[in-house]
PDB file of N, CA, C, O and CB in Angstrom:
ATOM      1  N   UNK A   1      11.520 -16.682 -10.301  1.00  0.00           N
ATOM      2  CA  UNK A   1      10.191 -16.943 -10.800  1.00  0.00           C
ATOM      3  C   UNK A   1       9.381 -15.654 -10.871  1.00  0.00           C
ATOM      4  O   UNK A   1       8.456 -15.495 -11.668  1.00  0.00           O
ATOM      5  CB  UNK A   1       9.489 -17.968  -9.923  1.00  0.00           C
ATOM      6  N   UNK A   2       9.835 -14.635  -9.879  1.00  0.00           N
ATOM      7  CA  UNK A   2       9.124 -13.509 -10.052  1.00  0.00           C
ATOM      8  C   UNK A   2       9.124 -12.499 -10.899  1.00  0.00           C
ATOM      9  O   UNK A   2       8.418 -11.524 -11.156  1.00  0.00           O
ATOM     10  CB  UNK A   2       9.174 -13.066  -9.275  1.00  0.00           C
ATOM     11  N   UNK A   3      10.166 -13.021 -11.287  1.00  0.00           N
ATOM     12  CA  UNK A   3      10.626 -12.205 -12.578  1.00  0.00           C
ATOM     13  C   UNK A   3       9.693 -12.436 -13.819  1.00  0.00           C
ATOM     14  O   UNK A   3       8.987 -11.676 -14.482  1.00  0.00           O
ATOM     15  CB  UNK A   3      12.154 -12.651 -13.023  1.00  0.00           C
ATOM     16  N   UNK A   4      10.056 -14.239 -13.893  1.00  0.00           N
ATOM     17  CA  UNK A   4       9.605 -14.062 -15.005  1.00  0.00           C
ATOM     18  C   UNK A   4       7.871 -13.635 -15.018  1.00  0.00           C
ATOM     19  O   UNK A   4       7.418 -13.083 -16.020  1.00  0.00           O
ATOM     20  CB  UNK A   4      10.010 -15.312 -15.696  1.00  0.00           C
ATOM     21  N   UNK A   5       7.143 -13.883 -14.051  1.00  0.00           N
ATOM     22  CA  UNK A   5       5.864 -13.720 -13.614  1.00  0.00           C
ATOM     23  C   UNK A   5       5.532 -12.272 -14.545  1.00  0.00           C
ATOM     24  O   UNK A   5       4.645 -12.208 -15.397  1.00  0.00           O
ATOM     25  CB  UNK A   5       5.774 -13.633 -11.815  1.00  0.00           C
ATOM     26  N   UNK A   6       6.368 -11.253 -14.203  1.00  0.00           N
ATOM     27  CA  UNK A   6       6.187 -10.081 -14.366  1.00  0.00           C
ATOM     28  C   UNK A   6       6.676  -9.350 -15.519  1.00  0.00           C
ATOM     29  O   UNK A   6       6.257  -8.203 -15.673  1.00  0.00           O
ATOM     30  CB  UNK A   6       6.540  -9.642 -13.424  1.00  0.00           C
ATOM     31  N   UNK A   7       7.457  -9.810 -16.311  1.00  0.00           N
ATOM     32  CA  UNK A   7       7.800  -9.943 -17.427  1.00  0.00           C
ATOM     33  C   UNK A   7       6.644  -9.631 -18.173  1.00  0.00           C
ATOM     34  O   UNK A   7       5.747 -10.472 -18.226  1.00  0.00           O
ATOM     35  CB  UNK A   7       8.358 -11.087 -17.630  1.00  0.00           C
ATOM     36  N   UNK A   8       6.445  -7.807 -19.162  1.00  0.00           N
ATOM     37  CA  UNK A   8       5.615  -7.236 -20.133  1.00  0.00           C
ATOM     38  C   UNK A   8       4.236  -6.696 -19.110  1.00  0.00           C
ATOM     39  O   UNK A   8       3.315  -6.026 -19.576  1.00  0.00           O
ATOM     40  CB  UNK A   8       5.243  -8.477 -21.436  1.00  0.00           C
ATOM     41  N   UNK A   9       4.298  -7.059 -17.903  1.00  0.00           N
ATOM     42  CA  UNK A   9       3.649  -6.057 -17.196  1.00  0.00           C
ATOM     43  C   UNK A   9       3.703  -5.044 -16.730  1.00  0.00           C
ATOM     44  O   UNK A   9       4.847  -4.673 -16.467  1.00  0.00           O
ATOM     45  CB  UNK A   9       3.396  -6.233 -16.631  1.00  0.00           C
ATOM     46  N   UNK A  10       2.688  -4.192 -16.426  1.00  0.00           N
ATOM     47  CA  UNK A  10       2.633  -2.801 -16.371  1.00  0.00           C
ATOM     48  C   UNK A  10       3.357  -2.388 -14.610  1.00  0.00           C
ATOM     49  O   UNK A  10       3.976  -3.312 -14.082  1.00  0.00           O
ATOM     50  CB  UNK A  10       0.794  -2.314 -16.692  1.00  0.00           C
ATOM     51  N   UNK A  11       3.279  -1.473 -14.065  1.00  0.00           N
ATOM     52  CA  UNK A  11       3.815  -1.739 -12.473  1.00  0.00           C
ATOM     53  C   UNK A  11       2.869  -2.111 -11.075  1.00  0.00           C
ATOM     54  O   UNK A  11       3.082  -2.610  -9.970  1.00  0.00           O
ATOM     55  CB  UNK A  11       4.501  -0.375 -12.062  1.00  0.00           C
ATOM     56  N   UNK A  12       1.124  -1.278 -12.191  1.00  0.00           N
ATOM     57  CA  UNK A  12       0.467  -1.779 -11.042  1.00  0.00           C
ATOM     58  C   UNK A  12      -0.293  -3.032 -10.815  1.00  0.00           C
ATOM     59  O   UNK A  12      -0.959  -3.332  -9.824  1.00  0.00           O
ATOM     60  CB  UNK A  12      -0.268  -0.963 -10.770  1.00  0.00           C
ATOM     61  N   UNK A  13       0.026  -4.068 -12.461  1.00  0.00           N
ATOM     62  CA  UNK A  13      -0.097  -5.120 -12.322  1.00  0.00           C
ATOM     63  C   UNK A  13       0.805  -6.340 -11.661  1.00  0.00           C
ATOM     64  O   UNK A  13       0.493  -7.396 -11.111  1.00  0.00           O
ATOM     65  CB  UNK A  13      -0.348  -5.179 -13.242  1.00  0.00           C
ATOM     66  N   UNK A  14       2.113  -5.681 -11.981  1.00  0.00           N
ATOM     67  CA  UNK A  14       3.081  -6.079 -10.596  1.00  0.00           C
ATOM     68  C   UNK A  14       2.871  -5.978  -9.368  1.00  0.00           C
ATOM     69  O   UNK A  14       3.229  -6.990  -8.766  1.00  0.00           O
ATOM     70  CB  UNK A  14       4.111  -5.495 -10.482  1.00  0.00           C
ATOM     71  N   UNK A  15       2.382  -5.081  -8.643  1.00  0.00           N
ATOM     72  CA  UNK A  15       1.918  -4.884  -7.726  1.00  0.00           C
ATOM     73  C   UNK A  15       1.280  -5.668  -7.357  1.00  0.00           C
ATOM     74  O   UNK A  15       1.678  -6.468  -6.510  1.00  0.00           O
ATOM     75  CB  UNK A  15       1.539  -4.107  -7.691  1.00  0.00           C
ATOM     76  N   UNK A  16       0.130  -5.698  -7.850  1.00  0.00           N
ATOM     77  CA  UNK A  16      -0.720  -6.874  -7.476  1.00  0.00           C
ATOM     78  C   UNK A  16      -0.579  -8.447  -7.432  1.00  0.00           C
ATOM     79  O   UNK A  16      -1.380  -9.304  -7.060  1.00  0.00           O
ATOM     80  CB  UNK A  16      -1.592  -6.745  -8.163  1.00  0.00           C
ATOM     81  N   UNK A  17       0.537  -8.532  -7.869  1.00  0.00           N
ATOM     82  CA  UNK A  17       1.406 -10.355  -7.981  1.00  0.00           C
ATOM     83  C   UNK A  17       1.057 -10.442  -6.596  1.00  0.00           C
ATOM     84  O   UNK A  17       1.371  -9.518  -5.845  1.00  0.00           O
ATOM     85  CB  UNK A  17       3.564 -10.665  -8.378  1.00  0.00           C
ATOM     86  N   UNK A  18       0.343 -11.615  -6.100  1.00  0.00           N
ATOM     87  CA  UNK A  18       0.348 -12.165  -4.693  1.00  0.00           C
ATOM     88  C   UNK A  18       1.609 -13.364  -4.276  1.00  0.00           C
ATOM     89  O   UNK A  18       2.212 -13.966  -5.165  1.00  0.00           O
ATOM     90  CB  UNK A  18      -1.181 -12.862  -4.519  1.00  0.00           C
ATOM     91  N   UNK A  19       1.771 -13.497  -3.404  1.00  0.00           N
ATOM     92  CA  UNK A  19       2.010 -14.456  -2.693  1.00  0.00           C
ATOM     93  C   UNK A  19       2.371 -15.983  -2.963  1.00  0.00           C
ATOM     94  O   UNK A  19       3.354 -16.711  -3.100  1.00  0.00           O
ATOM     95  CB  UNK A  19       1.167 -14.362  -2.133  1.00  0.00           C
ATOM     96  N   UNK A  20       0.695 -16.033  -2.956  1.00  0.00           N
ATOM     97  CA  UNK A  20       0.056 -17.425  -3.295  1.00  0.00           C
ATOM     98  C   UNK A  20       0.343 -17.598  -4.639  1.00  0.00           C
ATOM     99  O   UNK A  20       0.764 -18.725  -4.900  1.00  0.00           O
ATOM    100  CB  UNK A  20      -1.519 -17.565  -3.058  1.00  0.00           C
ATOM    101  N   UNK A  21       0.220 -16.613  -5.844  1.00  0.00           N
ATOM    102  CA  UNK A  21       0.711 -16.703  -7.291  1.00  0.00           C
ATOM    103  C   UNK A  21       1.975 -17.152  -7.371  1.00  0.00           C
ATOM    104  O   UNK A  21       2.210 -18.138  -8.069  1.00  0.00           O
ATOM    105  CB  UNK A  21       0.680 -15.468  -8.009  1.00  0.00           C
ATOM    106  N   UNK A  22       3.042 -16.471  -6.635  1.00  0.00           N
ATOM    107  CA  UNK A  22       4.194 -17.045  -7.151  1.00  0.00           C
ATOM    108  C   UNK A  22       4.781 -18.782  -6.629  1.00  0.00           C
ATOM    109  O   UNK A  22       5.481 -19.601  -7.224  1.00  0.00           O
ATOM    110  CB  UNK A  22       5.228 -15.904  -6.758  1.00  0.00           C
ATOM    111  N   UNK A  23       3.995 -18.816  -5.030  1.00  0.00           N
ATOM    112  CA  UNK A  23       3.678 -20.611  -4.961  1.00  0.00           C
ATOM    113  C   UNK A  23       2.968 -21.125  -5.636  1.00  0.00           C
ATOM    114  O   UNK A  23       3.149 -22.341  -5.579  1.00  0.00           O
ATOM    115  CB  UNK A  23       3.155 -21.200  -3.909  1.00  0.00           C
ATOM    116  N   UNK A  24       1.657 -20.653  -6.761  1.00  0.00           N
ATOM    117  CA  UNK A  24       1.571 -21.366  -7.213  1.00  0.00           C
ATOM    118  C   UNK A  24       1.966 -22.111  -8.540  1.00  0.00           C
ATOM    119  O   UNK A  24       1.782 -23.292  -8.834  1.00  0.00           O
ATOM    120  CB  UNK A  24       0.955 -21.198  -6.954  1.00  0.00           C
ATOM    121  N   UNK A  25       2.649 -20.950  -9.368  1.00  0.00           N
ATOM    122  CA  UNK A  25       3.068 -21.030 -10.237  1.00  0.00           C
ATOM    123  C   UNK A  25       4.291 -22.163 -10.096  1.00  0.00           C
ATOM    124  O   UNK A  25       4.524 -23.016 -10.952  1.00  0.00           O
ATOM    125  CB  UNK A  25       3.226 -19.809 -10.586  1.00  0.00           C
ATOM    126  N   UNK A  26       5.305 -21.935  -8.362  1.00  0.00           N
ATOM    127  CA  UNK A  26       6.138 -23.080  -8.514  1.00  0.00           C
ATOM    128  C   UNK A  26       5.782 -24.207  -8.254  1.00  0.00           C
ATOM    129  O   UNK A  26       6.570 -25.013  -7.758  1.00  0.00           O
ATOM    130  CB  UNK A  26       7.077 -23.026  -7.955  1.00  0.00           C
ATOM    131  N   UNK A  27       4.241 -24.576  -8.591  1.00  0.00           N
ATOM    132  CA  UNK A  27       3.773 -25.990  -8.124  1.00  0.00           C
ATOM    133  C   UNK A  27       3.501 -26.402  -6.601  1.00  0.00           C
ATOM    134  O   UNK A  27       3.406 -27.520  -6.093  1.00  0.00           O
ATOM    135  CB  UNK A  27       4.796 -26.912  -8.570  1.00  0.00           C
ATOM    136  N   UNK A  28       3.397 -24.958  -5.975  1.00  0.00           N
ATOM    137  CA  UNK A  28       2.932 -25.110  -4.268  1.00  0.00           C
ATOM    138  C   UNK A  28       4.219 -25.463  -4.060  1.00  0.00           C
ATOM    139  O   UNK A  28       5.130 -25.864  -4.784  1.00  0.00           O
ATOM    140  CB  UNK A  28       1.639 -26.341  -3.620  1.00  0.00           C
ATOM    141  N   UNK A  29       4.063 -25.172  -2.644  1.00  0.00           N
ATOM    142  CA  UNK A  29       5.985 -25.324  -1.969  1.00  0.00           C
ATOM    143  C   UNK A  29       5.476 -25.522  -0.423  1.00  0.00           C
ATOM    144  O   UNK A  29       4.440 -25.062   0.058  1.00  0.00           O
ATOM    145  CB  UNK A  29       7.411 -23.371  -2.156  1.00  0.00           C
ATOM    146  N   UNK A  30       6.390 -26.260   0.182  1.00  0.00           N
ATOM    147  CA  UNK A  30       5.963 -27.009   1.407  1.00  0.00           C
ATOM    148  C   UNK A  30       5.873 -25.668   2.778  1.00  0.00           C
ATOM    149  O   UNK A  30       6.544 -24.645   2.914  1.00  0.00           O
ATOM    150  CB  UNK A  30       7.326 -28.436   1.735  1.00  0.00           C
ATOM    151  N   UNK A  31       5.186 -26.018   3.293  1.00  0.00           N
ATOM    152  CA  UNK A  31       4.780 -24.722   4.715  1.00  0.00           C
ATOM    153  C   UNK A  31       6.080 -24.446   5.040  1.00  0.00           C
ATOM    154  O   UNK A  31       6.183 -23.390   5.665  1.00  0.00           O
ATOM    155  CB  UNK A  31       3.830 -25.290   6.395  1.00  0.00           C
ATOM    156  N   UNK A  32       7.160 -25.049   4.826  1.00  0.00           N
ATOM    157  CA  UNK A  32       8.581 -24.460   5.484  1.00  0.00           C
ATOM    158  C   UNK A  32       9.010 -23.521   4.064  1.00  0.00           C
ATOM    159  O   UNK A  32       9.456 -22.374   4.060  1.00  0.00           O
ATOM    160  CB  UNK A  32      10.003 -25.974   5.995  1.00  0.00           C
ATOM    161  N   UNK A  33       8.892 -23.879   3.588  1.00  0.00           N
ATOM    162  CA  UNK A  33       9.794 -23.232   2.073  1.00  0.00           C
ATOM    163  C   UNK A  33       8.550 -21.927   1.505  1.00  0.00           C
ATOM    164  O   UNK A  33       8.933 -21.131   0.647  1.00  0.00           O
ATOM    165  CB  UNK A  33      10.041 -24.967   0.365  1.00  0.00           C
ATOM    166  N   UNK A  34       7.296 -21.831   1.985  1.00  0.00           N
ATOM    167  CA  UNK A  34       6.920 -20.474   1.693  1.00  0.00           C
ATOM    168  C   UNK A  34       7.148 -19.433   1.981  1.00  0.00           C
ATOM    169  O   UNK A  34       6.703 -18.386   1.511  1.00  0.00           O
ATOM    170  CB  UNK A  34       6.179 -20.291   1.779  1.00  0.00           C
ATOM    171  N   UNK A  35       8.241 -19.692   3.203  1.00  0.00           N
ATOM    172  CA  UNK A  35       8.526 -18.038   3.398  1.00  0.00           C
ATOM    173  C   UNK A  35       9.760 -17.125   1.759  1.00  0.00           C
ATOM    174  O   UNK A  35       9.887 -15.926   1.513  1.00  0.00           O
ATOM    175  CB  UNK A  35       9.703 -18.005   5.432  1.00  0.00           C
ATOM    176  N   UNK A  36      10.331 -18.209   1.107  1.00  0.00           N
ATOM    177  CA  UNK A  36      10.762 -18.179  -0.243  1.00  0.00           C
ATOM    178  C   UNK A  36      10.149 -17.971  -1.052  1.00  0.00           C
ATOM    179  O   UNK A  36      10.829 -17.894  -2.075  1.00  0.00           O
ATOM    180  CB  UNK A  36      11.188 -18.961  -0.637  1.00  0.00           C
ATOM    181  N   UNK A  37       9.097 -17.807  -1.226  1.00  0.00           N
ATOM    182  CA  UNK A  37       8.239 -16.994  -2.035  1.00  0.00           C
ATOM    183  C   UNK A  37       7.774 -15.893  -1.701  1.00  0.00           C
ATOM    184  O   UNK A  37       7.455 -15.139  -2.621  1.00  0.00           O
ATOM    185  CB  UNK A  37       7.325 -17.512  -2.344  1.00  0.00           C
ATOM    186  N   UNK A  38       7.632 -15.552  -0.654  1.00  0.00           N
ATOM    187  CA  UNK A  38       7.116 -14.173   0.229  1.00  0.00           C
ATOM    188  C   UNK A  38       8.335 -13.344  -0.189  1.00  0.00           C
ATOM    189  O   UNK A  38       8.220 -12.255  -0.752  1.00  0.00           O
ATOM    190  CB  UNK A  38       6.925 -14.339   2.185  1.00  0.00           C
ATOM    191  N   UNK A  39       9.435 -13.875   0.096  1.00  0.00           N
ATOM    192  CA  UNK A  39      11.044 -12.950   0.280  1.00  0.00           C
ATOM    193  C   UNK A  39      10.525 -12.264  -1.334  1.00  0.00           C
ATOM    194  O   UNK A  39       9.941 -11.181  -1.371  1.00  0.00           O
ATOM    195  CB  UNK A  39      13.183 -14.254   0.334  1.00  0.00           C
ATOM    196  N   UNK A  40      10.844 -13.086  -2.646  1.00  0.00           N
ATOM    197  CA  UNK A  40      10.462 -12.590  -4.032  1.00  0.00           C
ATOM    198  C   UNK A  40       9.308 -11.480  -4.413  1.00  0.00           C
ATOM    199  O   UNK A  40       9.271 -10.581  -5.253  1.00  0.00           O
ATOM    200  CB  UNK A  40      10.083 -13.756  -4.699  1.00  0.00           C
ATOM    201  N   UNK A  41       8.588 -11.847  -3.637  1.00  0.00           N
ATOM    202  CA  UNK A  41       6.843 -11.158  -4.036  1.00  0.00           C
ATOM    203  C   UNK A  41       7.498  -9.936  -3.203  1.00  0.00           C
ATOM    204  O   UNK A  41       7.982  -9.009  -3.853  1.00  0.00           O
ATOM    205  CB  UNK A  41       4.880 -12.122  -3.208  1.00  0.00           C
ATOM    206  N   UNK A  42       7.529  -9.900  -1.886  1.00  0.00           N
ATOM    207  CA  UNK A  42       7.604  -8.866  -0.563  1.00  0.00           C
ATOM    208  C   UNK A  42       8.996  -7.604  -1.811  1.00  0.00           C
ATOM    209  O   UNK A  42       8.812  -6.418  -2.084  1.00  0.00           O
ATOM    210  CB  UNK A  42       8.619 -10.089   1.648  1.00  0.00           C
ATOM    211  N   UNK A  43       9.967  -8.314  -2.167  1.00  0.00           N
ATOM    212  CA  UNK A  43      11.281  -7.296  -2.933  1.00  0.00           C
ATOM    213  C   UNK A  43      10.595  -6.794  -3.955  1.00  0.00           C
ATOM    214  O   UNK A  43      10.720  -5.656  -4.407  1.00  0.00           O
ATOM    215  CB  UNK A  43      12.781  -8.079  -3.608  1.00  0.00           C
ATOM    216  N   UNK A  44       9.850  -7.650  -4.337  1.00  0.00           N
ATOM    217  CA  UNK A  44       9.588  -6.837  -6.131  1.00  0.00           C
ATOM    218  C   UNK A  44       8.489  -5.901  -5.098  1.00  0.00           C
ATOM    219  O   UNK A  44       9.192  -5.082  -4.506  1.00  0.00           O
ATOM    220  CB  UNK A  44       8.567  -8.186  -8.086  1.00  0.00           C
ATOM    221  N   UNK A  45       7.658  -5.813  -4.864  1.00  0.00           N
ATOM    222  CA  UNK A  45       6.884  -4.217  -4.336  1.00  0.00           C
ATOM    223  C   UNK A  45       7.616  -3.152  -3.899  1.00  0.00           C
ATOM    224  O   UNK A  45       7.638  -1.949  -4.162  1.00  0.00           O
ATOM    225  CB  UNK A  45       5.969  -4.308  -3.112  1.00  0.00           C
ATOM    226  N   UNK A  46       8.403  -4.123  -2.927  1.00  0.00           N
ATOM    227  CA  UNK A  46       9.524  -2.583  -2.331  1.00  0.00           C
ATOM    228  C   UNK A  46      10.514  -2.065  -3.891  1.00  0.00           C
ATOM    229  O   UNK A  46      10.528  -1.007  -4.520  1.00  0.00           O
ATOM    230  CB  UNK A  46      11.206  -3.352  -0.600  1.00  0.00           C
ATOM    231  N   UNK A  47      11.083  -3.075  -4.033  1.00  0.00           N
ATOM    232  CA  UNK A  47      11.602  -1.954  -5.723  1.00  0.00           C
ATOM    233  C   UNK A  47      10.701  -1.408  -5.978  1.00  0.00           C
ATOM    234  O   UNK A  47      11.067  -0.233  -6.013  1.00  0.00           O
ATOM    235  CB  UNK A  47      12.013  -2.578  -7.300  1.00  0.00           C
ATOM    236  N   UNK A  48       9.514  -1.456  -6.237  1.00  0.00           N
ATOM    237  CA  UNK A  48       8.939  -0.604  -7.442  1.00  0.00           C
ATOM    238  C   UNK A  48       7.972   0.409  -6.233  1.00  0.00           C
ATOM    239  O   UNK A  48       7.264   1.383  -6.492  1.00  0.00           O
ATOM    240  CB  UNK A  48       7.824  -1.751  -8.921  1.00  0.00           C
ATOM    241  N   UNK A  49       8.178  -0.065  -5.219  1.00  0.00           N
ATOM    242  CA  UNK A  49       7.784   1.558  -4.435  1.00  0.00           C
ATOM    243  C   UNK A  49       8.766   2.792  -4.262  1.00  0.00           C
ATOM    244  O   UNK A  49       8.601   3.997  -4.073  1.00  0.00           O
ATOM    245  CB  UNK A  49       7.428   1.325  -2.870  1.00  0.00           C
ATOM    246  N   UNK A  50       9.800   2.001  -4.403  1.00  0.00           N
ATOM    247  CA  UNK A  50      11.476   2.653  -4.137  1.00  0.00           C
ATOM    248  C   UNK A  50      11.232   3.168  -5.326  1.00  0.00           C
ATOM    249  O   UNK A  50      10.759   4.245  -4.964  1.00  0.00           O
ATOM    250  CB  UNK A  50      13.091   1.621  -3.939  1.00  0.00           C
ATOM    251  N   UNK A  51      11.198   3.201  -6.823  1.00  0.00           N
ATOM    252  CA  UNK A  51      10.874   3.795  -8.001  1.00  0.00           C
ATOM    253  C   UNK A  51      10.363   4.719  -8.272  1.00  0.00           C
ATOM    254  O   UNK A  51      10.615   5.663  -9.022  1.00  0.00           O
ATOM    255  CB  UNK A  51      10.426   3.333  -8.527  1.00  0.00           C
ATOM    256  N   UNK A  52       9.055   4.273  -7.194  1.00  0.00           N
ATOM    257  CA  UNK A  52       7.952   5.119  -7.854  1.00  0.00           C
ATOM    258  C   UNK A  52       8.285   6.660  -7.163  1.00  0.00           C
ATOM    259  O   UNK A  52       8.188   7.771  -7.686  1.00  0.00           O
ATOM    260  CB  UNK A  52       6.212   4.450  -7.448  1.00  0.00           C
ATOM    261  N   UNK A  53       8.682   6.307  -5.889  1.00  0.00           N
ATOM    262  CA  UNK A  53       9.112   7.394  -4.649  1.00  0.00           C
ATOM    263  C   UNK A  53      10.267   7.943  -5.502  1.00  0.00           C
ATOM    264  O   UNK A  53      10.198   9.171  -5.541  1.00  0.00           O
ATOM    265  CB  UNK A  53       9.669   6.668  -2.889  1.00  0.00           C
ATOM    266  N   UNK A  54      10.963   7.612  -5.969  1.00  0.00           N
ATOM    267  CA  UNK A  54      12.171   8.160  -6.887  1.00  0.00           C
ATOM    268  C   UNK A  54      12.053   8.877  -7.927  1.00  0.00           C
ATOM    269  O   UNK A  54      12.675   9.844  -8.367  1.00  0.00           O
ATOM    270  CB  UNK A  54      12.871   7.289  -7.388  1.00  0.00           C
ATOM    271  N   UNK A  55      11.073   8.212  -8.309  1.00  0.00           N
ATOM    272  CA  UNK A  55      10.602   8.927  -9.594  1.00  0.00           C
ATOM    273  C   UNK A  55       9.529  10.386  -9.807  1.00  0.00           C
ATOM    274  O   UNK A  55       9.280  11.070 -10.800  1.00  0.00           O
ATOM    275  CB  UNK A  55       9.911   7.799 -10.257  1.00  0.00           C
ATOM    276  N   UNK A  56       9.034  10.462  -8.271  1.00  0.00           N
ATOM    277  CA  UNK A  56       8.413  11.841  -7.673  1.00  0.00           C
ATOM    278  C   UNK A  56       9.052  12.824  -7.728  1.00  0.00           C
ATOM    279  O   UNK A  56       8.551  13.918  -7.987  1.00  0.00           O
ATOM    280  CB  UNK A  56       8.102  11.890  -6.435  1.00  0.00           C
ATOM    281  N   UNK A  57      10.814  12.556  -7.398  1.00  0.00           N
ATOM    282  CA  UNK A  57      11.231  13.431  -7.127  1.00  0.00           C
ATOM    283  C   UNK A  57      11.652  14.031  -8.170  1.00  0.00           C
ATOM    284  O   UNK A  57      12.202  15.128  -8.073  1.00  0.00           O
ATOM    285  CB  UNK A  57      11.868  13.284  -6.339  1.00  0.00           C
TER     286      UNK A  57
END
């Protein structure tokens, strides 16, 4: 879902994808199953910090 979320955005509008956006987009998800949306949101920042740090060099 996070994908497609981010799909034609820029990186620091990726960035800013919350949390709560990608539960809400899947129609809210039960207090046990949000940590499954965190895992998605939490990877896509670290890639694109891993990038950006990569791309310094």
């Amino acid at each position: 879902m996070i994908t497609e979320m981010v799909k034609g955005k820029t990186l620091d509008e990726a960035m800013s994808m919350s949390k709560e956006a990608v539960a809400n987009e899947l129609g809210g998800l039960p207090p046990q199953k949000m940590h499954c949306s965190n895992l998605g949101a939490d990877a896509l920042k670290k890639a694109i910090e891993d990038y950006r740090s990569k791309k310094k060099s």
